[in-house]
C-alpha positions as a Markdown table, in Angstrom:
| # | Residue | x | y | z |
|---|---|---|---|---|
| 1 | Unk | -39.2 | -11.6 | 10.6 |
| 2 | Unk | -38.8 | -8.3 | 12.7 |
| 3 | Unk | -37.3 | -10.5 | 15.3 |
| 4 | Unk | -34.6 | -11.7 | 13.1 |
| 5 | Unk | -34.3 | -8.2 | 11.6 |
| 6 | Unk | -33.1 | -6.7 | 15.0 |
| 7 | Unk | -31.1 | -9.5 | 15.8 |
| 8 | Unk | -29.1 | -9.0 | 12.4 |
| 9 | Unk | -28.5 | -5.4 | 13.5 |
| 10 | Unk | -27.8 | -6.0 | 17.4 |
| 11 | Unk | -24.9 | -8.1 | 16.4 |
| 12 | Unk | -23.8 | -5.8 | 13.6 |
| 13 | Unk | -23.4 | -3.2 | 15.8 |
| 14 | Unk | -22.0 | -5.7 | 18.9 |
| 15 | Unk | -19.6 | -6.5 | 16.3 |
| 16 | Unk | -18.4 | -3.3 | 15.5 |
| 17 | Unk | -18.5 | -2.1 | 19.2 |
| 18 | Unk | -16.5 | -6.0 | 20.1 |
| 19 | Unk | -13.9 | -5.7 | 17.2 |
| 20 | Unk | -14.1 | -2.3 | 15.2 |
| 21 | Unk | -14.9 | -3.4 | 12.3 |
| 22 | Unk | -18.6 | -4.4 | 10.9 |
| 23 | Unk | -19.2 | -7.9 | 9.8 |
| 24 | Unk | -19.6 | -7.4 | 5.9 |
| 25 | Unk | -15.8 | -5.4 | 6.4 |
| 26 | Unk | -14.7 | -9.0 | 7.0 |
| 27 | Unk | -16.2 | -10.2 | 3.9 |
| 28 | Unk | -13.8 | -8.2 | 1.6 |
| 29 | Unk | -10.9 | -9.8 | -0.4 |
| 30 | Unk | -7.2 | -8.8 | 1.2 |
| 31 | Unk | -5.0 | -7.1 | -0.9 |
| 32 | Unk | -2.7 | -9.4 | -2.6 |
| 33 | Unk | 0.8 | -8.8 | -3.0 |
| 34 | Unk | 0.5 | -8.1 | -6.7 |
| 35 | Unk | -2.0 | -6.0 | -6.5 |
| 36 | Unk | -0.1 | -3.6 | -3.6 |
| 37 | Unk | 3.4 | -3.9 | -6.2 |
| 38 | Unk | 0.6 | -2.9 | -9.4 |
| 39 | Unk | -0.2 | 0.0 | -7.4 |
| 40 | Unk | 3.2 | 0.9 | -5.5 |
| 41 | Unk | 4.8 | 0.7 | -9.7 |
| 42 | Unk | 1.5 | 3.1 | -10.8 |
| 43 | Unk | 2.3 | 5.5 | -7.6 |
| 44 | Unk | 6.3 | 5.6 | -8.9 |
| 45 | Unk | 5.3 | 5.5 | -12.5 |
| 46 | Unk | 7.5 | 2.6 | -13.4 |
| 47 | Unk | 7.0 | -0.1 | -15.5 |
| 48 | Unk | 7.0 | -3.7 | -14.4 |
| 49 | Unk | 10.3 | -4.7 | -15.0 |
| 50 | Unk | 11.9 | -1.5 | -13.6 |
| 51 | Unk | 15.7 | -2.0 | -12.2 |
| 52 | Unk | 16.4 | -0.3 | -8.9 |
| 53 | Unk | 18.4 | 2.8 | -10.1 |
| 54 | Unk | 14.5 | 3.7 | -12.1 |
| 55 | Unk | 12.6 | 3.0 | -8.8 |
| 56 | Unk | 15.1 | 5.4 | -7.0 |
| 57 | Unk | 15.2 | 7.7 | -9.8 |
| 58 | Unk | 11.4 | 8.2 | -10.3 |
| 59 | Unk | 11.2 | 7.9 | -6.0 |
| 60 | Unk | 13.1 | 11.4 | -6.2 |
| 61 | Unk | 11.5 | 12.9 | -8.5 |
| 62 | Unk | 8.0 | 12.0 | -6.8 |
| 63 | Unk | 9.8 | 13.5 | -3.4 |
| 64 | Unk | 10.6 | 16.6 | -5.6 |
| 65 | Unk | 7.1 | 17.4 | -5.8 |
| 66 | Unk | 5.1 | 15.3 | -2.7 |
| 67 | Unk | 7.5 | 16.6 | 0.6 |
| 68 | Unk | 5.5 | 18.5 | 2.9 |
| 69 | Unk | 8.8 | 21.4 | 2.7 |
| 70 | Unk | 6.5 | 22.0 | -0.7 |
| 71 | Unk | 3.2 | 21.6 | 0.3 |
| 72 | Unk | 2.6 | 18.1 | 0.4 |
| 73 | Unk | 1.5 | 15.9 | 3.0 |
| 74 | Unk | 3.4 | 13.2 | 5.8 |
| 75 | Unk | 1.0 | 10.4 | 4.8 |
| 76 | Unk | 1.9 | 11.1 | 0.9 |
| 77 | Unk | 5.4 | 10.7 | 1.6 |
| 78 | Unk | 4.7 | 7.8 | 3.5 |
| 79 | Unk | 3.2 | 6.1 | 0.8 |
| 80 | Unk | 5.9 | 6.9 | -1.7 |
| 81 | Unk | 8.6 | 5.5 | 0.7 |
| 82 | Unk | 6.5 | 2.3 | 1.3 |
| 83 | Unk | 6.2 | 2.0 | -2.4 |
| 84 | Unk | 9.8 | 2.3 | -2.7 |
| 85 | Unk | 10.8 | 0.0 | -0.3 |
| 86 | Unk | 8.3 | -2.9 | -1.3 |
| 87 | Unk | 9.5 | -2.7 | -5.1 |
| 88 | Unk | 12.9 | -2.4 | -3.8 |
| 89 | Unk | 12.1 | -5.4 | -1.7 |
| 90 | Unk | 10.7 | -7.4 | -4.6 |
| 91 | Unk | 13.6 | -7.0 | -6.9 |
| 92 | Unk | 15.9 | -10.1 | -7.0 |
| 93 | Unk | 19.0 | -9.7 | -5.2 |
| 94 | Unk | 22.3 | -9.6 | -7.2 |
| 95 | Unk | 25.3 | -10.0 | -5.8 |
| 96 | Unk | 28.1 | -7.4 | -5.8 |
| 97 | Unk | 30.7 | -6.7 | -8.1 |
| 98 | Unk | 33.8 | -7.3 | -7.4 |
| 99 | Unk | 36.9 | -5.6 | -8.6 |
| 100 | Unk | 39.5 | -7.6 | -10.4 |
């Protein structure tokens, strides 16, 4: 039982020196792509069926208070632009107006 024990933790650890990462971080469930837009819509603050003038709207307001000019951090702003772009990205395209 000691044998098997050791084993278990030699290859833990082989596996985290081998690929980074121990073996029960492989076990975890990916993040879906609903669950990254529920959270990119609960960083911005907007509601689920938000139009893109609201994203960009509550996207400079968030900058207003998050750039690192006012205190803030790079990898907060980050975030806030990758929220952006993937609820941006998500939206269904419509095609332009034309002018009659």
């Amino acid at each position: 039982m000691l044998r098997l024990i050791a084993l278990a933790v030699l290859l833990s650890v082989a596996c985290r020196w081998i690929f980074g990462r121990w073996p029960w971080e492989y076990l975890r469930a990916r993040d879906t792509r609903s669950q990254a837009l529920f959270r990119a819509r609960k960083l911005l603050g907007v509601r689920k069926g938000a139009k893109a003038r609201d994203i960009r709207d509550a996207h400079r307001r968030m900058t207003a208070m998050i750039h690192p000019d006012r205190g803030g951090t790079n990898a907060a702003m980050q975030d806030l632009n990758a929220a952006r772009d993937l609820l941006l990205g998500d939206l269904p395209h419509e095609p332009p107006e034309r002018p009659e």
